[in-house]
N, C-alpha and C positions, 0 to 999 in steps of 0.2 A: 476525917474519914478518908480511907483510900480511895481512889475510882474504882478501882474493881468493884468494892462496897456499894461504891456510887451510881455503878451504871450498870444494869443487870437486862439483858437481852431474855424476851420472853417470846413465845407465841403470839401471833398477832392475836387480838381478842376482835372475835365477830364485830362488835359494834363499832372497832375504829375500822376496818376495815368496808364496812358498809356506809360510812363519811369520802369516802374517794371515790371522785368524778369519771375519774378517766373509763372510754369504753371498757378494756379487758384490764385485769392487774396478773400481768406477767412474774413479774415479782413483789414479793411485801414482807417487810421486819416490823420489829418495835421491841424499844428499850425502854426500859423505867428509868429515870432517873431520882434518886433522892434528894430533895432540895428544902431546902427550911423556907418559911412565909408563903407556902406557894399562895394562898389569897391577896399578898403584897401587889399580885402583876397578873393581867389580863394572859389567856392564852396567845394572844399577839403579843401581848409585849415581853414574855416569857421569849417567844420566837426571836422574838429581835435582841433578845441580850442575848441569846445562846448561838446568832448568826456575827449581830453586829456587832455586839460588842466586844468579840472575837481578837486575839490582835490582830494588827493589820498584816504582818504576815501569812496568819492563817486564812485571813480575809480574801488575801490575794491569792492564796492557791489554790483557796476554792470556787473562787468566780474563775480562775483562770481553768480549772480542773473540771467544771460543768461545761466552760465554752467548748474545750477538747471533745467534750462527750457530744456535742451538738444541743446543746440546752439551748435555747431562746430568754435572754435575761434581761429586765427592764433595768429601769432604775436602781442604783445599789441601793440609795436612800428615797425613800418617799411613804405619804400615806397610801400606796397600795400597791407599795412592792419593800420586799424584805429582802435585804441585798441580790437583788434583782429579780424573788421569786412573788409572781403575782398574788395576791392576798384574793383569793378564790371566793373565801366564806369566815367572816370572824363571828366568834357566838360567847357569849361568858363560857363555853364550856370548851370548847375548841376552834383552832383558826387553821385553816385548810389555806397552802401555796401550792402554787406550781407553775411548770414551764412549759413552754409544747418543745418541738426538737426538729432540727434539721434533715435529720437520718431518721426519725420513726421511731422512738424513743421519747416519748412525753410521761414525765413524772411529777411526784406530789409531797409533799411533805406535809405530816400532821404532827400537830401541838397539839394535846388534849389534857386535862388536870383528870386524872385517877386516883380518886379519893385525895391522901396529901402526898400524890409522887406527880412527877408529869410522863408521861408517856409521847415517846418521838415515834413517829413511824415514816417510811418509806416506799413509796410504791412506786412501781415503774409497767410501763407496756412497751411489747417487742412489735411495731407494726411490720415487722420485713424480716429479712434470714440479717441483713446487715448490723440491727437494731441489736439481737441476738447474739450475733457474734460480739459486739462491742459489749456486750453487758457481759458475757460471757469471761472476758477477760480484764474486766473491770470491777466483776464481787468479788474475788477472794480480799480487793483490798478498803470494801467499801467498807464492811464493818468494824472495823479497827478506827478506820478516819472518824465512823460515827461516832464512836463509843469515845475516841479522843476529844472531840468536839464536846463531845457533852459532858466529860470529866471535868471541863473547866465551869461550867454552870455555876454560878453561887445565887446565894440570896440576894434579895435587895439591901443598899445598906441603911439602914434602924433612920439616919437621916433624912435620907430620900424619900423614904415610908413616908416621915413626920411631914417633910414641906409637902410633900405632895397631896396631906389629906390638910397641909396649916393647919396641923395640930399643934402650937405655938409652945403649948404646956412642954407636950412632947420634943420640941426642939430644944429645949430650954434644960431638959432632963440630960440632953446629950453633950453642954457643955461644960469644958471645965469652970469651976469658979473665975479663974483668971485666964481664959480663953479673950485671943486677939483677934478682932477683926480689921481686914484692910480692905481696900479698893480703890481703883480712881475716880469711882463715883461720890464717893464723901471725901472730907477734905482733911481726913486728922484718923491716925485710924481710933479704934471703940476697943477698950479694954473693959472684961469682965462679965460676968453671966447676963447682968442686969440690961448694962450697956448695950450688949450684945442684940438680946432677946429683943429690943426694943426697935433697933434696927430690922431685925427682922419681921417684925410687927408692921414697922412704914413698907419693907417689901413687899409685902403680902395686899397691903391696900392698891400700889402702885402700878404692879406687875397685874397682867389680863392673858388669859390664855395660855398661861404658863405650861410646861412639860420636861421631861429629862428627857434625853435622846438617847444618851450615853452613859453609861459606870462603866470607870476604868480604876482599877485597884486589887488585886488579890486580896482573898481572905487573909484577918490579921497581920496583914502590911498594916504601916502608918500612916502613909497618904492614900490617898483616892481623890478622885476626879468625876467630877458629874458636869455632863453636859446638857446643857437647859436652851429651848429658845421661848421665849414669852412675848408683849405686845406691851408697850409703854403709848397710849393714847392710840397714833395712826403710825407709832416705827416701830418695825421689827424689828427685838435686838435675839443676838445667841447670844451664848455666854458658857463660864463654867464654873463652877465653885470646886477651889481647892482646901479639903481636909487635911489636917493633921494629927491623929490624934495621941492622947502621951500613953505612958506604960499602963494607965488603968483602962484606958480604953475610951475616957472621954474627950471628945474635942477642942484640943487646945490653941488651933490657928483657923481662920477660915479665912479664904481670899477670896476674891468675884472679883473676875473680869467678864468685860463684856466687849461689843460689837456689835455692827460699824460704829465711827464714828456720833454718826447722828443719831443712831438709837444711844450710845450713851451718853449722850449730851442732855439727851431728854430725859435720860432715867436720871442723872444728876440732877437737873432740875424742877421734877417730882420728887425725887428724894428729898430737896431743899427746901420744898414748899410741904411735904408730910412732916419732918421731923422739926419744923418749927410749929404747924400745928397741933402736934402734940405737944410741944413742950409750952405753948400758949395755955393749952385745955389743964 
């Protein structure tokens, strides 16, 4: 599907606009965008693929392009800030950010699921003639940047879905017969669906508190990249699993790496101590 197809700027609708905090709303948009699985992702974590997981080019023009505006921006990454917009109000239905502003200028950003599209909105307050003027010559190009930003939105990928609900069936579904797996957390890598699915069996027991942070991949490219950080006993590891998958579309390499150090040392030997118990059982 095109973007244009993709991203369809509407009338704001009364109810998203009655979700924004700020005292007056000086200006306010909202785009539909079309997205498959939208029940795959939370209205945050919808927010966060379509901010963060951004490339970092684009990442950087637009924290650099809010700071020019006088945005007040926290953290790029954290649990309550979305590349540096504060997480106001998350709800299964919509998650409300925003920033206050140097010059008088405090705006919002809504994520809200609209039946199966997501709806982005925008709002902004002018507190001064200064506020005004800078906004003034700052829409003609705001909505193009939107509408770009959110052309790139894709689904979750069908893998992500599975680990992240350990639907083990469902992982299993997505590898090739003779799909590889490596890491330097085992010591030989694991050929075959069977092989495979098993190791992913001992991860699932081993890993606590597991999450993706990250998908990095275009639609129908063959690699992708998901970034995970999870809890192996009392060490924090990150990590990320590299996909490959072949001309049908199923998964024919998976790599995991992880980090630091000591969280993979431990995941090594959890892994060592699960997949001899299973192979004991």
């Amino acid at each position: 599907m095109e973007p244009a197809e993709k991203v369809r700027q509407i009338a704001v609708p009364p109810e998203a606009r009655a979700l924004a905090t700020l005292p007056r709303v000086d200006y306010a948009d909202a785009f539909l965008v079309e997205v498959g699985g939208i029940r795959d992702r939370t209205p945050e974590e919808w927010a966060r693929a379509i901010l963060e997981d951004a490339p970092e080019s684009l990442r950087r023009s637009l924290t650099l392009g809010w700071s020019a505006l006088g945005l007040k921006l926290g953290s790029n990454r954290s649990d309550r800030h979305v590349l540096g917009w504060e997480v106001r109000r998350s709800t299964p239905d919509h998650v409300l950010l925003g920033a206050g502003s140097r010059i008088g200028m405090p705006a919002e950003l809504l994520v809200k699921r609209q039946g199966e599209r997501l709806l982005f909105s925008t709002f902004v307050q002018h507190e001064n003639l200064l506020a005004r003027a800078v906004w003034a010559g700052v829409e003609p190009a705001h909505c193009p940047i939107v509408r770009s930003v959110l052309s790139r939105v894709r689904p979750m990928h069908p893998f992500r879905a599975a680990i992240e609900e350990w639907d083990l069936d469902a992982v299993r579904s997505l590898l090739s017969e003779d799909v590889v797996f490596r890491s330097p957390i085992v010591f030989k890598p694991y050929r075959g669906r069977d092989a495979v699915g098993a190791i992913l069996e001992a991860v699932s027991q081993v890993f606590e508190d597991f999450a993706y942070t990250r998908e990095i991949g275009a639609p129908g490219a063959p690699d992708h990249a998901l970034v995970f950080q999870a809890r192996v006993g009392d060490k924090q590891v990150e990590g990320c699993d590299f996909l490959h998958v072949d001309e049908s579309g199923a998964i024919d390499e998976l790599v995991v790496m992880v980090r630091p150090l000591s969280g993979a040392l431990a995941l090594a030997e959890a892994m060592k101590a699960q997949l001899a118990a299973a192979e004991a059982g």
